[in-house]
C-alpha positions in Angstrom: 29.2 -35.0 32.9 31.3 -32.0 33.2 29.5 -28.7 34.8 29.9 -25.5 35.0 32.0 -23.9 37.5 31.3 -20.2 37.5 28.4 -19.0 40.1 26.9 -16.8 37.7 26.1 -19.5 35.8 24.0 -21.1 38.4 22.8 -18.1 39.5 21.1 -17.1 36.0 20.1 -21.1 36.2 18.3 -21.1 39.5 16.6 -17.3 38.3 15.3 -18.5 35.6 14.1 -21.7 37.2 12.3 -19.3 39.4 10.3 -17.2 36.9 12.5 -14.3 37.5 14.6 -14.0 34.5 14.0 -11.9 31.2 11.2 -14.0 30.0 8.0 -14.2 31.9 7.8 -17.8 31.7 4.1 -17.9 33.5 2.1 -15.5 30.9 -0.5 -13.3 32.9 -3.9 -12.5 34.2 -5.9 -15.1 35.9 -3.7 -18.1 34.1 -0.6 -17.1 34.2 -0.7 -17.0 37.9 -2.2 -20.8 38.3 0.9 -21.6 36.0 3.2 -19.6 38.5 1.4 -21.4 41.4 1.6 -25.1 39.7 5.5 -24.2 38.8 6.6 -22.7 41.7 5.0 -25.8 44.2 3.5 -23.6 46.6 3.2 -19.8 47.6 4.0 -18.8 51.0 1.1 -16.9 53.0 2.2 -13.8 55.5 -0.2 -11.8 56.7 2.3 -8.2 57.5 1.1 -6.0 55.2 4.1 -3.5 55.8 4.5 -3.1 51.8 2.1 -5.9 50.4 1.2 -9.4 51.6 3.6 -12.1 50.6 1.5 -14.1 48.3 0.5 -11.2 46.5 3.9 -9.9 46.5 5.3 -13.2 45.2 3.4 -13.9 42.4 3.2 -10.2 41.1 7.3 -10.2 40.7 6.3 -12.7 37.7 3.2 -12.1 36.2 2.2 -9.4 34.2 -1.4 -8.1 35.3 -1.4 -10.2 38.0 -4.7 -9.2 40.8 -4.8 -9.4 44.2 -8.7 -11.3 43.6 -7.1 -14.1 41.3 -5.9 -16.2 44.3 -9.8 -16.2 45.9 -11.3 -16.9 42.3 -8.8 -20.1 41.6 -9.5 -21.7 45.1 -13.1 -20.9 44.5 -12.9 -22.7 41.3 -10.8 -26.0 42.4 -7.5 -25.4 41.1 -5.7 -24.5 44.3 -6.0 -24.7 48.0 -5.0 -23.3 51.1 -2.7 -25.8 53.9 0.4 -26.0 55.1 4.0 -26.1 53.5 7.0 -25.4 55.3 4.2 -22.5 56.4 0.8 -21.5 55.6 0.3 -21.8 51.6 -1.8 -22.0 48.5 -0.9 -25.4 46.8 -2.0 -26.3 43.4 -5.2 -28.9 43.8 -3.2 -32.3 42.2 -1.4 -31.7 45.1 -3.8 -32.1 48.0 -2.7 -36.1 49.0 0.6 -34.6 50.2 -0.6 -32.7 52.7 -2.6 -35.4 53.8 0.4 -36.9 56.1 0.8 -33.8 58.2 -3.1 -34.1 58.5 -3.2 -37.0 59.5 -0.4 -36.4 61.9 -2.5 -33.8 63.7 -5.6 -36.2 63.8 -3.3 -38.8 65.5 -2.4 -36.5 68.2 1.3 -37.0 67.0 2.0 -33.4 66.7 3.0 -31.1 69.8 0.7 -28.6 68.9 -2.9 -28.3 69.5 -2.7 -30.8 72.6 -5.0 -29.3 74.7 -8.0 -28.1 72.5 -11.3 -28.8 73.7 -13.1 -32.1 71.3 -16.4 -30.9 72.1 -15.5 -27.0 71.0 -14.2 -28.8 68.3 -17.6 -30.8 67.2 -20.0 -27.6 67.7 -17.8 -25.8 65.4 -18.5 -28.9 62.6 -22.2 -28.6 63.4 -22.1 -25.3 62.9 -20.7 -25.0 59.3 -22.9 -28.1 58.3 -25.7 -26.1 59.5 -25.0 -22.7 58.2 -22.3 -24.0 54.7 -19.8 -21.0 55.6 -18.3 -19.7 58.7 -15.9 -16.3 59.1 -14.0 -16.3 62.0 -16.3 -13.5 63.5 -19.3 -15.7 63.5 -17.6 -18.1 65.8 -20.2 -18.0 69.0 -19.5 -15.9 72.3 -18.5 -18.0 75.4 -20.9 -16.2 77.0 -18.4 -14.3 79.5 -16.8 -10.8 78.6 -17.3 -9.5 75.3 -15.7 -9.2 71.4 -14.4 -11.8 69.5 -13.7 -14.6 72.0 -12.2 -16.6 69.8 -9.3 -14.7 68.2 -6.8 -15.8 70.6 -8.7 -18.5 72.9 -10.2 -21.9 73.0 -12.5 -21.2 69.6 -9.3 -20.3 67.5 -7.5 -23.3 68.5 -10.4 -25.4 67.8 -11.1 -23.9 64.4 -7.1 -24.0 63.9 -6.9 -27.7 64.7 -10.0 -28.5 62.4 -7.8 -26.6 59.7 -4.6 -28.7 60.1 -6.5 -32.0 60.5 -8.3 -31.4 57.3 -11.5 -31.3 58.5 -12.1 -27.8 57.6 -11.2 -26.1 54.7 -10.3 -22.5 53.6 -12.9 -21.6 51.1 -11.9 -18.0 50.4 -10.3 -14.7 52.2 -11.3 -11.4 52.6 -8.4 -9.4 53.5 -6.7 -11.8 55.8 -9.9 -13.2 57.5 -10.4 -16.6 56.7 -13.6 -18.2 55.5 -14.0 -22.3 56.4 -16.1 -24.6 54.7 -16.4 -28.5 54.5 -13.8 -30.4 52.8 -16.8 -31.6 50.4 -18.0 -28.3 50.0 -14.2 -27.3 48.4 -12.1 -30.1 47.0 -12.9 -31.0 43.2 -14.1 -33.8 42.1 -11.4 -37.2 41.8 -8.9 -35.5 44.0 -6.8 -38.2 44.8 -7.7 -39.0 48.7 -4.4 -41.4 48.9 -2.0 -40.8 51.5 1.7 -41.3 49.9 3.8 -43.4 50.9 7.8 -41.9 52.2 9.0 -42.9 48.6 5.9 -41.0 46.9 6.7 -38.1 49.1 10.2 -37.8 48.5 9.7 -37.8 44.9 6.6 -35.1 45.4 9.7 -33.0 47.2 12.3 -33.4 44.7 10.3 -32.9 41.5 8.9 -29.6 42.9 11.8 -28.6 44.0 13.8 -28.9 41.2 11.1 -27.8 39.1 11.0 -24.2 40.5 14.7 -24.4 41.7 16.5 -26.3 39.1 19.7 -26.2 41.8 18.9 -27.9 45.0 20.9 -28.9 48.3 19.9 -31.5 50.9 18.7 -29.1 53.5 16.1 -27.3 51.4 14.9 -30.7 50.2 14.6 -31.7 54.2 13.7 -28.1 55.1 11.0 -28.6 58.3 10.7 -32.3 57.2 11.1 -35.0 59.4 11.2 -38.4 59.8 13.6 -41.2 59.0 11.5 -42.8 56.4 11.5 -40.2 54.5 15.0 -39.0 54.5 16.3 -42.6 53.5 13.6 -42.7 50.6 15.4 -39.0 49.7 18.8 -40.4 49.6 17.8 -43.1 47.6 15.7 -41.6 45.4 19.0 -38.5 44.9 21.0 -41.4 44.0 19.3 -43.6 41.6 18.3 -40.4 40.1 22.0 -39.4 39.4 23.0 -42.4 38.4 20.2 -42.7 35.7 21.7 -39.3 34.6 18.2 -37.0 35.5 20.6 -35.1 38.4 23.8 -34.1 38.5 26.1 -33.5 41.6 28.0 -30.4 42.3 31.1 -31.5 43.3 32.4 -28.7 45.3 33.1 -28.0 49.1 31.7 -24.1 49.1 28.2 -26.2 48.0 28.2 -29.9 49.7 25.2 -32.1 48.6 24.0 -29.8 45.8 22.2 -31.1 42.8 21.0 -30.1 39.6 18.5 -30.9 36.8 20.4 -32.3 33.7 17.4 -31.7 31.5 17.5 -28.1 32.1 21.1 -27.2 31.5 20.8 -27.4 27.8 18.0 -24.6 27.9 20.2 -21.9 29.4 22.5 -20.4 26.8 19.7 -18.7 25.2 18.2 -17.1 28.4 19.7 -13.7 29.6 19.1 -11.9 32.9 16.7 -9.4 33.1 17.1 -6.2 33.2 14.9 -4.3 35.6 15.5 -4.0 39.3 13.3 -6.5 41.1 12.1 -5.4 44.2 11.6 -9.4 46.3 9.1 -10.1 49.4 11.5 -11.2 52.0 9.1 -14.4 51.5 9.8 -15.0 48.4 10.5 -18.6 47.0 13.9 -17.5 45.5 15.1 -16.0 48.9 13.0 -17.9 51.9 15.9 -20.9 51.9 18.5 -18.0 53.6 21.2 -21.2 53.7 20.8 -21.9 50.0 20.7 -18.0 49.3 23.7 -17.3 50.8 25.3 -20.6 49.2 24.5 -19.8 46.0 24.0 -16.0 45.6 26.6 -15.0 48.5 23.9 -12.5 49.9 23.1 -12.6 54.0 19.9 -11.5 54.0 17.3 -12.1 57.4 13.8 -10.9 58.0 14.4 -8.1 60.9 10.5 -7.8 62.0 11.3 -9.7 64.7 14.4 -8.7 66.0 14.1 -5.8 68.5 14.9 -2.4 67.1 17.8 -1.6 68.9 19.3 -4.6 67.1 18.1 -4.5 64.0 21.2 -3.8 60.8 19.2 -2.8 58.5 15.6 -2.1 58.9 11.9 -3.5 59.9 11.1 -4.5 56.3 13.6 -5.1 54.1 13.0 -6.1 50.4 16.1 -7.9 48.4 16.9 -6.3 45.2 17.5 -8.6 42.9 19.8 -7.2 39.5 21.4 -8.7 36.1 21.5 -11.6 38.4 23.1 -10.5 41.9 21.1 -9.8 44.9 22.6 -6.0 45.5 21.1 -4.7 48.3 17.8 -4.7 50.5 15.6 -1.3 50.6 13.2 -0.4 53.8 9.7 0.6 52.9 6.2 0.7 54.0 3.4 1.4 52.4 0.6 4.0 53.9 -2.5 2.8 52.0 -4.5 5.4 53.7 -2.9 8.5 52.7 -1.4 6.8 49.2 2.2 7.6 49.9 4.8 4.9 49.8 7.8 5.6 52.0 11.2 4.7 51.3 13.2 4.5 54.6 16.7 3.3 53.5 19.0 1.7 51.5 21.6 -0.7 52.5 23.9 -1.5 48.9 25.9 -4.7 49.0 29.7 -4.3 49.2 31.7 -1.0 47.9 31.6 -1.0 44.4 29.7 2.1 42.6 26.6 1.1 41.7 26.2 2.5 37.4 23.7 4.7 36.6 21.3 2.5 34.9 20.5 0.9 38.4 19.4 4.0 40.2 17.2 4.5 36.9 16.3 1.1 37.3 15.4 1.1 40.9 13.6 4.4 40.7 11.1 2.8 38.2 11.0 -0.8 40.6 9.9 1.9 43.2 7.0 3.3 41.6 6.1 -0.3 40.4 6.0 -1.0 43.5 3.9 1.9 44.9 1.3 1.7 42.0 0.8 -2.2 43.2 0.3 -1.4 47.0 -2.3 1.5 46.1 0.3 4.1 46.4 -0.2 7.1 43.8 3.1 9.1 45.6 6.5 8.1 47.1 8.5 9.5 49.9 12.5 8.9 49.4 15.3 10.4 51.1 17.7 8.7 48.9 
């Protein structure tokens, strides 16, 4: 079939793919966000709290009356759990049996990490959640030497972070960012499927999510962090057969080299417009964390600059991408002061040259104060 050529096409297909187009696909409140969660695949956990926490952040850019409690009260009723993506994650429940190959990775010893952790620290720390149903990190036991919280860096926190990877532990529920473990048995549903999948079954796991949420795809944020030649040949496969039963489509262009689409979806489009407010992204977001595909696609260079020393950084410590009509414009520097309620705007780095119209700054004013009124904020501080 013929496709579309123009990158604003694409742009307003992979948006709306994402949940961030006019219409608030997801619906809101408490279901709106497992829909969000079960659509997107998976929702990155950060813990910098600079402006809000990723999850948080993430899922309130699509739904309406979304609260910071929904996340604890849908792992605490089985619909979603806590593991490992391409990073730490809340995964929707039908999807447990595909971590279970990176578990069971770690409980081969096959991964680098973790090599060293000490199996009989590892065994007290079962016994003791057996024993006492729930364990914070804080009631970890003291080694006995020195005081505080022995564990938060040491031997304990490997142990307990081991136990977590292996699936032996579970995270039952957070307060704040401390974690709260319980037995597998003691969180996972009833019938969750216990199989381990097979390379084929995981690549078709990958796929379908991705273009599910994405609806555009390349080869490197299928394979993102994967590895393993089993799977990559059961990906290839699976891409072709796909296209050739006419489910994908390949971009045939240089600028976007092994880039496919869902063919189902492209009739949807024509009725679906951008939306119209500013949208203010957590630089984890699921649009924006593939920064290959993001530049690919939406021509925007965008890095996280927490980590780059400050004497280097372009733009800022924090920067969020603002998303409008469709184009990622520019990336603002804020930080939220919970304590004192005032929400600080540090700067604002615009894309290109062009003058900006008037309904923008409107538009980002009010994305602002959005924003502010979600992170507890009652005043902002702009020099702009």
């Amino acid at each position: 079939m013929r496709l579309p050529t123009e990158p604003a096409y694409w742009r307003r297909f992979a948006l709306h793919h994402q949940g961030l187009g006019a219409h608030k696909a997801f619906g809101s409140g408490l279901e709106g966000t497992m829909r969000a969660i079960e659509h997107l695949g998976y929702v990155q956990i950060d813990t910098l709290s600079v402006v809000e926490r990723a999850h948080h952040h993430i899922l309130w850019s699509r739904v309406p009356d979304y609260s910071n409690n929904h996340l604890n009260q849908l792992v605490r009723s089985g619909q979603i759990f806590e593991y490992w993506f391409h990073a730490a994650a809340y995964l929707p429940i039908q999807d447990y049996r595909f971590a279970l190959p990176r578990m069971m990775s770690f409980r081969r010893g096959e991964s680098p990490y973790f090599k060293s952790v000490d199996a009989k620290l590892m065994q007290e720390i079962l016994a003791q959640v057996r024993g006492e149903g729930v364990l914070r990190t804080r009631d970890l036991k003291e080694s006995g030497k020195g005081k505080g919280a022995w564990w938060d860096h040491g031997p304990g926190r490997r142990a307990l972070d081991k136990l977590f990877m292996q699936g032996d532990l579970m995270i039952c529920e957070r307060q704040g960012m401390e974690k709260l473990y319980a037995l597998p048995e003691q969180v996972l549903p009833d019938g969750v499927n216990m199989q381990e999948p097979s390379a084929t079954e995981m690549a078709s796991y990958l796929l379908d999510k991705t273009i599910q949420a994405h609806g555009i795809v390349t080869w490197k944020q299928l394979m993102h962090l994967r590895s393993g030649r089993p799977l990559r040949e059961a990906m290839r496969e699976l891409l072709q057969q796909r296209t050739e039963q006419g489910e994908l489509a390949a971009i045939a262009s240089a600028e976007w080299p092994d880039t496919y689409v869902s063919v189902k979806s492209l009739n949807d489009l024509a009725q679906i417009g951008h939306c119209p407010e500013v949208q203010l992204l957590s630089p984890f977001d699921n649009a924006v964390i593939h920064r290959e595909r993001l530049q690919q696609l939406f021509d925007f260079n965008y890095r996280l600059e927490s980590y780059t020393p400050a004497a280097k950084r372009l733009y800022g410590y924090f920067c969020l991408p603002i998303l409008w009509q469709g184009h990622f414009v520019g990336r603002i520097d804020c930080k939220a002061n919970r304590a004192t309620q005032w929400f600080e705007v540090i700067s604002l780095h615009m894309e290109g040259s062009a003058e900006l119209p008037p309904p923008f700054s409107q538009a980002l004013k009010a994305a602002i104060a959005q924003l502010a009124a979600f992170c507890g904020c009652s005043h902002v501080v702009s020099n702009l």
